[in-house]
N, CA, C and O of each residue as an XYZ file, in Angstrom:
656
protein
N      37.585     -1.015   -229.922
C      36.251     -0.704   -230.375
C      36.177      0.800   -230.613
O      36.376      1.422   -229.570
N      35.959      1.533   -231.632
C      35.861      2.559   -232.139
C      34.291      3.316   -232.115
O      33.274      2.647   -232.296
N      34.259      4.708   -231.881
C      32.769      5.110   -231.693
C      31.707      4.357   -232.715
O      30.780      3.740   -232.192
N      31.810      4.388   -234.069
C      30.654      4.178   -234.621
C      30.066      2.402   -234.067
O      28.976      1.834   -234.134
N      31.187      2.069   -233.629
C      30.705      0.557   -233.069
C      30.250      0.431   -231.903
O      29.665     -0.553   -231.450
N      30.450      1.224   -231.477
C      29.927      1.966   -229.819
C      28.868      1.899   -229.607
O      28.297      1.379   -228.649
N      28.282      2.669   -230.901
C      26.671      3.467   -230.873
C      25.905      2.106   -231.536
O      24.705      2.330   -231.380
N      26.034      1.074   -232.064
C      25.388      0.754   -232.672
C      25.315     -0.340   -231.725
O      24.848     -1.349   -232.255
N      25.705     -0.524   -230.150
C      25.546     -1.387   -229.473
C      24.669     -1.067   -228.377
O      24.873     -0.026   -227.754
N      23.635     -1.897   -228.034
C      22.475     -1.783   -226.694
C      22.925     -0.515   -226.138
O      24.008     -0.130   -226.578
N      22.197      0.425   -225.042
C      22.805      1.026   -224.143
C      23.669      0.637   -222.980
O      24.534      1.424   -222.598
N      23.447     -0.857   -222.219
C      23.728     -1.141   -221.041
C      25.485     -1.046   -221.482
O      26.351     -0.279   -221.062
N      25.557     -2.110   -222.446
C      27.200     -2.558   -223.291
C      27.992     -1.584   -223.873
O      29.102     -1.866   -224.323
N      27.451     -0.263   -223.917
C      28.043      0.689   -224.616
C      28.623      1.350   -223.158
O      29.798      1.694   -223.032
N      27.823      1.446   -222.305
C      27.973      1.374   -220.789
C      29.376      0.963   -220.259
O      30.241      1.745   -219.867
N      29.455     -0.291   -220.308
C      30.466     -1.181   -219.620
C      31.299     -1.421   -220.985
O      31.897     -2.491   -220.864
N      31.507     -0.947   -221.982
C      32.690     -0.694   -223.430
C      33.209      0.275   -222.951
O      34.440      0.249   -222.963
N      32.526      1.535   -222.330
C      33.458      2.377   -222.512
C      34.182      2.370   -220.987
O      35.292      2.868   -220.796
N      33.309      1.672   -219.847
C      34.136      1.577   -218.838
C      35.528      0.786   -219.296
O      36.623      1.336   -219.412
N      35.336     -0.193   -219.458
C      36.298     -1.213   -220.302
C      37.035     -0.538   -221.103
O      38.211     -0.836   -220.897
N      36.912      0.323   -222.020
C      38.342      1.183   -222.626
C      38.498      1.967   -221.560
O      39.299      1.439   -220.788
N      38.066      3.066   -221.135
C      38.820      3.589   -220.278
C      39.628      3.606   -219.195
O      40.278      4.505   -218.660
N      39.426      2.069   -218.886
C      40.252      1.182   -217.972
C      41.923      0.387   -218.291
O      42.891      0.144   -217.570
N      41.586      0.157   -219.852
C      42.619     -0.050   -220.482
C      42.302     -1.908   -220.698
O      43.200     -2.717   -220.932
N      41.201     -2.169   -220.585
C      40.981     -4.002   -220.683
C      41.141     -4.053   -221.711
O      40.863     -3.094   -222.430
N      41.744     -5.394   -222.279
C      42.260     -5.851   -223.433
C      41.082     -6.417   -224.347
O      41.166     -6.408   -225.575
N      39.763     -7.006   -223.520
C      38.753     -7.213   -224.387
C      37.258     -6.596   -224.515
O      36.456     -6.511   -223.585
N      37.082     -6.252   -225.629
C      35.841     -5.106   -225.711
C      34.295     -6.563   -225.198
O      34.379     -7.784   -225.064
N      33.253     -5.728   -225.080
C      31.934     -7.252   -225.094
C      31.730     -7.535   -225.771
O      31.761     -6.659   -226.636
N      31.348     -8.761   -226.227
C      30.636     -9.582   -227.220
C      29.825    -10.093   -227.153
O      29.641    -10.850   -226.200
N      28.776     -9.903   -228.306
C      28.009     -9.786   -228.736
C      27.710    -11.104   -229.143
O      28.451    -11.501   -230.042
N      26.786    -11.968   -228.728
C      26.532    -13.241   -229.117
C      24.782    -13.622   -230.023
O      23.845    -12.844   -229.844
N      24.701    -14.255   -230.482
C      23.221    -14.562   -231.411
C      21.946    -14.439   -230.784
O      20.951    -13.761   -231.042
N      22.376    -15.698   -229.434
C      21.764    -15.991   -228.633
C      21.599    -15.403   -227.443
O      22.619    -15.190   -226.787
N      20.185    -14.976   -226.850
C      20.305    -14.605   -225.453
C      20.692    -15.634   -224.588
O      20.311    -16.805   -224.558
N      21.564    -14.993   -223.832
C      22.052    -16.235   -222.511
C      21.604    -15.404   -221.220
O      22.201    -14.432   -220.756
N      20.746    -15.830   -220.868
C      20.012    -15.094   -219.323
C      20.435    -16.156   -218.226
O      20.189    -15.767   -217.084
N      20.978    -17.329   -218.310
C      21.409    -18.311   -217.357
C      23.152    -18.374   -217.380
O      23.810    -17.747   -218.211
N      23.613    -19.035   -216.571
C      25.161    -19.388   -216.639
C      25.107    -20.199   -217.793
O      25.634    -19.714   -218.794
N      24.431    -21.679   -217.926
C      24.308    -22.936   -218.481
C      24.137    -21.913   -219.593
O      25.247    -21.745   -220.097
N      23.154    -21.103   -220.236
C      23.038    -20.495   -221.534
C      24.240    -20.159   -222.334
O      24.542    -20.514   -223.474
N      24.983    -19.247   -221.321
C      26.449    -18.438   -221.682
C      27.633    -19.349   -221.869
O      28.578    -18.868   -222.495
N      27.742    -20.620   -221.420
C      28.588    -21.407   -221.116
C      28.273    -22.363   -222.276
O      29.298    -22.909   -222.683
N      26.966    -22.790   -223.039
C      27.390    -23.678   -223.966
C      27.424    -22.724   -225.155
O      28.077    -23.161   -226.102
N      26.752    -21.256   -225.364
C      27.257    -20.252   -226.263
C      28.594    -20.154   -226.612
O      29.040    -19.950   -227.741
N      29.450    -20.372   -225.178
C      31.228    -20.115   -225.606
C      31.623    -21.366   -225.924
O      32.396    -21.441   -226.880
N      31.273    -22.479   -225.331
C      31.916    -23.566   -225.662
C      33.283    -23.765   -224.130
O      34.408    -24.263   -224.101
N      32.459    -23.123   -223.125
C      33.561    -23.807   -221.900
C      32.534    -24.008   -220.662
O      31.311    -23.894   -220.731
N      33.273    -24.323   -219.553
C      32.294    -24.885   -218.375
C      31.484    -23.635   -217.765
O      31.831    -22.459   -217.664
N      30.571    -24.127   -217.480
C      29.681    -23.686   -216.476
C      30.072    -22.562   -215.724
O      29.736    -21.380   -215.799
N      31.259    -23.480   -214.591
C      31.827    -22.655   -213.569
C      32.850    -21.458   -214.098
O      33.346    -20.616   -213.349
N      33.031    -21.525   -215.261
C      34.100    -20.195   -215.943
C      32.686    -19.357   -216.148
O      33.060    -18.370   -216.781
N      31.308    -19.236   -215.952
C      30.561    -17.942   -216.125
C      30.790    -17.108   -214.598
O      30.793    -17.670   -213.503
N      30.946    -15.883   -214.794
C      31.058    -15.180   -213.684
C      29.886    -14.381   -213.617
O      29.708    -13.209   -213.950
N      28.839    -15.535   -212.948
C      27.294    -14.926   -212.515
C      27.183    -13.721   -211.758
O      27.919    -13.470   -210.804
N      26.085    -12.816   -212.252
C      26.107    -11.853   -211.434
C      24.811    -12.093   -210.359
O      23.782    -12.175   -211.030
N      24.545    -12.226   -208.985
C      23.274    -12.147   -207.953
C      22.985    -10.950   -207.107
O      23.639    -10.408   -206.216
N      21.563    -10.634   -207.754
C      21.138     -9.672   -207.043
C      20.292     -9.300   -206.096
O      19.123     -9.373   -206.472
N      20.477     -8.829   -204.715
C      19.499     -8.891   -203.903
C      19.496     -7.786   -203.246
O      20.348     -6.950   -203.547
N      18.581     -7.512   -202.229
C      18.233     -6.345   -201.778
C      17.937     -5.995   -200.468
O      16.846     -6.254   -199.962
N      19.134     -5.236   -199.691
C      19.465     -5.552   -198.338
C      18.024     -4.888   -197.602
O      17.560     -4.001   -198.319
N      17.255     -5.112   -196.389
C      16.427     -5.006   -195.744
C      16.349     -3.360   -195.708
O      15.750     -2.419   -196.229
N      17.164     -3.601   -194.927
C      17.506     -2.448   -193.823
C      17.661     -1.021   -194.265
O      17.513     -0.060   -193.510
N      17.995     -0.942   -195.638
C      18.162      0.338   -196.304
C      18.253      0.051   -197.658
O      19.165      0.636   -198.242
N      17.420     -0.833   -198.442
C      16.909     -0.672   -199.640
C      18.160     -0.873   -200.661
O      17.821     -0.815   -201.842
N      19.243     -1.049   -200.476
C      20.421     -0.637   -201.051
C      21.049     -2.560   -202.018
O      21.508     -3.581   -201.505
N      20.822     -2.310   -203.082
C      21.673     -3.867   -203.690
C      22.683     -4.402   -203.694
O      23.784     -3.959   -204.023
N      22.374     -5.486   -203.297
C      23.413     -5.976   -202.921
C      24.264     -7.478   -203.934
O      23.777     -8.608   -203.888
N      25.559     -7.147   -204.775
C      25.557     -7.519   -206.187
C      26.516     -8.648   -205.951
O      27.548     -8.029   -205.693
N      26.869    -10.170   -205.867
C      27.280    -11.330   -205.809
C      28.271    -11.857   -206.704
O      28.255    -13.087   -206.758
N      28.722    -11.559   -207.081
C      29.604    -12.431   -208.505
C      30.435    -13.793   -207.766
O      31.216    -13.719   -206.817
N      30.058    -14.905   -208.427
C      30.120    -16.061   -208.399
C      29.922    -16.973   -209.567
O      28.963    -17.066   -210.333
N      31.118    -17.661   -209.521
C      31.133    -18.951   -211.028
C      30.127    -19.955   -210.578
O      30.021    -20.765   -209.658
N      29.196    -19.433   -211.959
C      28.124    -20.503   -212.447
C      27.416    -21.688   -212.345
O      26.356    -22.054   -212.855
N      28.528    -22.439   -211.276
C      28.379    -23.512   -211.022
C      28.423    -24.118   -209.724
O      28.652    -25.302   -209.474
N      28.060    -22.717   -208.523
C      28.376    -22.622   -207.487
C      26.763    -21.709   -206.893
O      26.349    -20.679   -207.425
N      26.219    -22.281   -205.937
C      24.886    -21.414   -205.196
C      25.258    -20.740   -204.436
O      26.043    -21.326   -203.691
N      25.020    -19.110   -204.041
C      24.918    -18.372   -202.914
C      24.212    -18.630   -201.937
O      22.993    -18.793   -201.889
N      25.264    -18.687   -200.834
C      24.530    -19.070   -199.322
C      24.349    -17.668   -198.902
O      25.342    -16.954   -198.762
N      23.234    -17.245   -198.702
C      22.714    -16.033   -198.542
C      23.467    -15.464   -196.499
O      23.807    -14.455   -195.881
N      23.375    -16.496   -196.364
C      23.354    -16.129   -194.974
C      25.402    -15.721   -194.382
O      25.951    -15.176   -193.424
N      25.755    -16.282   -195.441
C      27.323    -15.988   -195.757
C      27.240    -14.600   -195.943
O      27.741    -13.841   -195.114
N      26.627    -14.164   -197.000
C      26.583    -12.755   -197.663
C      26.016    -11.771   -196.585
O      26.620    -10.747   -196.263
N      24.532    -12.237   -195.921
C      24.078    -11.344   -194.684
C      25.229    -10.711   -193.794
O      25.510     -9.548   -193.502
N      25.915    -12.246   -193.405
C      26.994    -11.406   -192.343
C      28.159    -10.677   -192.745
O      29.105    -10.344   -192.031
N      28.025    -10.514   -193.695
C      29.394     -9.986   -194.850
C      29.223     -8.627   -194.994
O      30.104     -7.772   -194.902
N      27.354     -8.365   -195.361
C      27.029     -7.096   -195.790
C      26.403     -6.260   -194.483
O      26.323     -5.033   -194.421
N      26.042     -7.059   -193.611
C      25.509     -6.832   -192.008
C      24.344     -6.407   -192.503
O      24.206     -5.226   -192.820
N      23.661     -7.028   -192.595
C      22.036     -6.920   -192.888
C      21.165     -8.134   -193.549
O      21.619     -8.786   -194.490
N      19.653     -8.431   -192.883
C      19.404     -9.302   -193.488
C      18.913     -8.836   -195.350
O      18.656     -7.669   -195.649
N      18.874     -9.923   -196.323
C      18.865     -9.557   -197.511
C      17.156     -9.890   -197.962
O      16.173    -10.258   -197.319
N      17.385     -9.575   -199.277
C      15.548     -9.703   -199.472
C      15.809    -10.355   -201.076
O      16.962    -10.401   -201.503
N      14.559    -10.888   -201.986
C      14.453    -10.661   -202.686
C      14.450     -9.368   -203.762
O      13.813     -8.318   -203.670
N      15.403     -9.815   -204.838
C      15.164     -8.024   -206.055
C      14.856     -8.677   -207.910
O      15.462     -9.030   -208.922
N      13.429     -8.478   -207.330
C      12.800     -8.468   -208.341
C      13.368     -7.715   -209.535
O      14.252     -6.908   -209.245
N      13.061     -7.810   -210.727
C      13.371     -7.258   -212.127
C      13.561     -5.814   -212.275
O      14.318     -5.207   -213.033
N      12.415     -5.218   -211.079
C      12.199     -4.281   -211.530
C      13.137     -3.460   -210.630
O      13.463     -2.421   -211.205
N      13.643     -3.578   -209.484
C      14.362     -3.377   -208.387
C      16.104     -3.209   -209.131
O      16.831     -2.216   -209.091
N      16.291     -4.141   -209.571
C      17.258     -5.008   -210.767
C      17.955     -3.495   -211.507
O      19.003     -2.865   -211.363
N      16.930     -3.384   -212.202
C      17.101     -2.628   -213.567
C      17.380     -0.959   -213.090
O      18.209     -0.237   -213.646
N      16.532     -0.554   -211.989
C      16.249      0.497   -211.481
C      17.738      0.683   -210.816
O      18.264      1.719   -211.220
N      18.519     -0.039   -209.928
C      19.514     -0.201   -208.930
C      20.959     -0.683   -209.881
O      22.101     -0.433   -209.494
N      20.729     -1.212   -210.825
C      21.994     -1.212   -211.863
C      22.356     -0.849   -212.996
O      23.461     -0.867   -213.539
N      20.640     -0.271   -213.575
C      21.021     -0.315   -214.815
C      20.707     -1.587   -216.071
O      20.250     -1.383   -217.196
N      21.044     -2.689   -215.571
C      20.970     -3.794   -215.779
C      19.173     -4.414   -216.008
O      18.259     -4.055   -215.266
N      18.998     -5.394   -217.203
C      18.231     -6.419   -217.156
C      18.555     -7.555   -216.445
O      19.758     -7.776   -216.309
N      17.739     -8.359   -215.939
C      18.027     -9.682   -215.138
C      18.807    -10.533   -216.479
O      18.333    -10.316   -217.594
N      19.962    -11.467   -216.368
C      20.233    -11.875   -217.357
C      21.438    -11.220   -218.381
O      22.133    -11.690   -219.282
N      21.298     -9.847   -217.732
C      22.043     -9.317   -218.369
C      23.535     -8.482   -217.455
O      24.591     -8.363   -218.077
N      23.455     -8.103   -216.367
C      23.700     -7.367   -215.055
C      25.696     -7.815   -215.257
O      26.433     -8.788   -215.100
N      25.782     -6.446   -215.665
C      27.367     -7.138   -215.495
C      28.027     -6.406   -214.240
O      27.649     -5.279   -213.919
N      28.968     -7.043   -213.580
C      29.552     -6.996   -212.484
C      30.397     -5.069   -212.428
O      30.970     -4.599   -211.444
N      30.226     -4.485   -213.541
C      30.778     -2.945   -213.176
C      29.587     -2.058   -214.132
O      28.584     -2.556   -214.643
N      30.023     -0.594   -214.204
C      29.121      0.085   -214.930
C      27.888      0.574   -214.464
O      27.119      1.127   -215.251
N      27.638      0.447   -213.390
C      26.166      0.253   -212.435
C      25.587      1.920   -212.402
O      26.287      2.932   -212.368
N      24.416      1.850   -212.421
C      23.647      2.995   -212.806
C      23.862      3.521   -211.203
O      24.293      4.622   -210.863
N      23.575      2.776   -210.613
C      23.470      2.927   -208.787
C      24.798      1.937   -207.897
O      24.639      0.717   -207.872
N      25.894      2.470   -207.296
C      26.869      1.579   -207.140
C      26.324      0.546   -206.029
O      26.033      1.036   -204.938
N      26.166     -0.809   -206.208
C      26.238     -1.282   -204.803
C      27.190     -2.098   -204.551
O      28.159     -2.566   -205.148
N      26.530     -2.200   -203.154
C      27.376     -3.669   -202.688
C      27.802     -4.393   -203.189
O      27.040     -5.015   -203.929
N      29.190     -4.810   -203.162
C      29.388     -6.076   -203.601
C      30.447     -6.618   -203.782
O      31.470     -5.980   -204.031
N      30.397     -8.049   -203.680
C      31.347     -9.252   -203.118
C      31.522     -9.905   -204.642
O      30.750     -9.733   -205.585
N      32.962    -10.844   -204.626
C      33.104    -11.626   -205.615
C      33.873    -12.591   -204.737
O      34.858    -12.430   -204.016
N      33.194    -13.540   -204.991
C      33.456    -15.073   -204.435
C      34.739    -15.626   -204.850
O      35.069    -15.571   -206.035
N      35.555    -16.202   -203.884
C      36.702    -16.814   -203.846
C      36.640    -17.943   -205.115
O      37.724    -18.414   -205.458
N      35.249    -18.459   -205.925
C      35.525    -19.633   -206.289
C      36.331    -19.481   -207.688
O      36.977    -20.299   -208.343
N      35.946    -17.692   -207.944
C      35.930    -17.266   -209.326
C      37.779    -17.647   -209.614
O      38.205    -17.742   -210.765
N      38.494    -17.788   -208.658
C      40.198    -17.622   -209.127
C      40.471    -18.981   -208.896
O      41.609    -19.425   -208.747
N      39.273    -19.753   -208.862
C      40.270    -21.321   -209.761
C      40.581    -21.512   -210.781
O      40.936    -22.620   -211.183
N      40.518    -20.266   -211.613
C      40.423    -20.241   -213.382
C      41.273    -19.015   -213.579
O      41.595    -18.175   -212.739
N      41.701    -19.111   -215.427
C      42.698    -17.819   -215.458
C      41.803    -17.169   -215.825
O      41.578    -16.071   -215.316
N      40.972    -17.738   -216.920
C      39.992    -16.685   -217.117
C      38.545    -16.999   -217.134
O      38.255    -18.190   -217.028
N      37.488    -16.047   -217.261
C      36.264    -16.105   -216.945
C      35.126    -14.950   -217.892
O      35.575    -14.037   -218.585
N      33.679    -15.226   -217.737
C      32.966    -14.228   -218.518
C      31.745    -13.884   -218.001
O      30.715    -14.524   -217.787
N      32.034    -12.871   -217.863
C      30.453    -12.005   -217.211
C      29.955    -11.412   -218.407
O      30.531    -11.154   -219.464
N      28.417    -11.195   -217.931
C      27.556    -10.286   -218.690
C      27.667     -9.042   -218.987
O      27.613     -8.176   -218.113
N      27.845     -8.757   -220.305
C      28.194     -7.290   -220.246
C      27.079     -6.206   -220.714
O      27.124     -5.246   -221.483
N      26.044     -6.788   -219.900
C      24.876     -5.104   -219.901
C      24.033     -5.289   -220.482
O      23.477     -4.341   -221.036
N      23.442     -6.889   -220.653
C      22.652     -7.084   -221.969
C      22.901     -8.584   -221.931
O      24.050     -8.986   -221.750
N      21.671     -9.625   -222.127
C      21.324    -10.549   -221.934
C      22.322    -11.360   -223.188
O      22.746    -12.486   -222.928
N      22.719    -10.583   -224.801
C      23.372    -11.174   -225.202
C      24.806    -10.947   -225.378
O      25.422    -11.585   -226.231
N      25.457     -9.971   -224.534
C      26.604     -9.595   -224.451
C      27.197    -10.377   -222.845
O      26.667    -10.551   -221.747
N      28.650    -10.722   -223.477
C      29.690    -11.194   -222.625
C      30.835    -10.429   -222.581
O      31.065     -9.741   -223.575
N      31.791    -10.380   -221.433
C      32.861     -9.877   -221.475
C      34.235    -10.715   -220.762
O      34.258    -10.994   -219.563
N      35.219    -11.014   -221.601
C      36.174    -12.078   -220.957
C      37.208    -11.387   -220.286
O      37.881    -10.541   -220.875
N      37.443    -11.768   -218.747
C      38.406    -11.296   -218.230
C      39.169    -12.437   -217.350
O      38.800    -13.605   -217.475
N      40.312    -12.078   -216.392
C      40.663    -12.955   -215.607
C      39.852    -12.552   -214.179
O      39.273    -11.485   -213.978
N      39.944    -13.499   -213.397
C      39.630    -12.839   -211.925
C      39.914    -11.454   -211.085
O      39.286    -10.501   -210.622
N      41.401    -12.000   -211.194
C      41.980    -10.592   -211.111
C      41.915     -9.228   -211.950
O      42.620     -8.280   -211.605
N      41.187     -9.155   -212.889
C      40.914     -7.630   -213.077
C      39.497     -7.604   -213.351
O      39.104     -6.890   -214.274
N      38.726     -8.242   -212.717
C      37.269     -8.376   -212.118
C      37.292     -7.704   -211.165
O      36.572     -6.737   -210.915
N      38.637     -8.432   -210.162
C      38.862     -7.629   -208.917
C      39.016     -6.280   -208.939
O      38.548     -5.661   -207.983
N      39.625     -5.608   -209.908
C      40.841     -4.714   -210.273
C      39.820     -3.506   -210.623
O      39.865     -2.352   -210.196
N      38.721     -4.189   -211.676
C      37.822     -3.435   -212.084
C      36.465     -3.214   -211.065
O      35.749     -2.240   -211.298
N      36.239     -3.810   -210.327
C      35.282     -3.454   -209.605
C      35.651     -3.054   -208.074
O      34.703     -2.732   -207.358
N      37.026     -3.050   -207.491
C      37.201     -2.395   -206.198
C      36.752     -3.839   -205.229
O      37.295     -4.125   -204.162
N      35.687     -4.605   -205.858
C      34.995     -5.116   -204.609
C      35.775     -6.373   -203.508
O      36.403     -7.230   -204.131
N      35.772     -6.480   -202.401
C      36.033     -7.398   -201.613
C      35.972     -9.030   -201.884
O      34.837     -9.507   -201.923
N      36.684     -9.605   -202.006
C      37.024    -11.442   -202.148
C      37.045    -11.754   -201.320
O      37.897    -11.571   -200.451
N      35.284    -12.855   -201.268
C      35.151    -13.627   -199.743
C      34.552    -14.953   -200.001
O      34.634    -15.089   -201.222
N      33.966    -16.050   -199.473
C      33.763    -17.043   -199.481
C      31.987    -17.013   -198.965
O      31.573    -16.941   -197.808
N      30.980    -17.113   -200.546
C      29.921    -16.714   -200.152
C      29.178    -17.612   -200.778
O      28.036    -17.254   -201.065
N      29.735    -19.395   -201.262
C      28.763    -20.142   -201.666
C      28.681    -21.350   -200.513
O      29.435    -21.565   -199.563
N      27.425    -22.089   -200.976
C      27.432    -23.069   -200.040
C      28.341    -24.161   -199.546
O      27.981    -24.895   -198.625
């Protein structure tokens, strides 16, 4: 992806493009017609399952205000109380506005690196039953395809077992 294609993309995606080149990932985001603000949205947009979306969940630890960011395939619920003892704190609801303020990110849109504010955060064991997978890239109609492993690679974060 070359600058003038850069600029002519949302802010969040131009965001997580250039993290993504400067990382050396093989695929830039894409840009789809349709907003996909759900897994089920993003998943019949590509034309694969459910559980290949690599959802991003956001919540907001009690105790010191700080977000706390979930990545988990699509087709799998966060057991919150998994994540509490993971992050050692109880968690809260994070509203939109909490969301946007703490990542950068629209709800819907929140991709798993690039974060305006770094937080917390876990990526669920379920995501490496697959070679590859697609998170949101910064923008309700942008995706980005990677494998698990450089989800991992790219975000530093810890692999634990945080659905029901």
């Amino acid at each position: 992806m070359c600058g003038a294609e850069l600029t002519s993309l949302p802010e969040g995606v131009q965001r997580v493009a250039r993290l993504l080149q400067q990382r050396g990932h093989p695929h830039p985001p894409r840009m789809l017609d349709d907003a996909c603000r759900t897994a089920q949205q993003a998943a019949d947009a590509l034309g694969i399952s459910v559980a290949q979306i690599a959802k991003s969940i956001v919540f907001r630890r009690k105790s010191d205000e700080a977000a706390v960011l979930v990545v988990t395939s699509g087709d799998k619920r966060v057991d919150e109380k998994k994540v509490e003892a993971l992050v050692g704190g109880k968690l809260g609801r994070a509203d939109a506005d909490f969301v946007k303020r703490m990542t950068g990110f629209s709800i819907g849109g929140v991709s798993p690196f690039a974060h305006a504010t770094a937080p917390v955060m876990l990526i669920d064991r379920e995501l490496f039953r697959f070679d590859e997978v697609w998170a949101a890239a910064g923008h309700p109609h942008a995706v980005v395809q990677l494998r698990p492993q450089e989800l991992e690679a790219l975000t530093g974060a810890p692999i634990a077992e945080v659905v029901v």
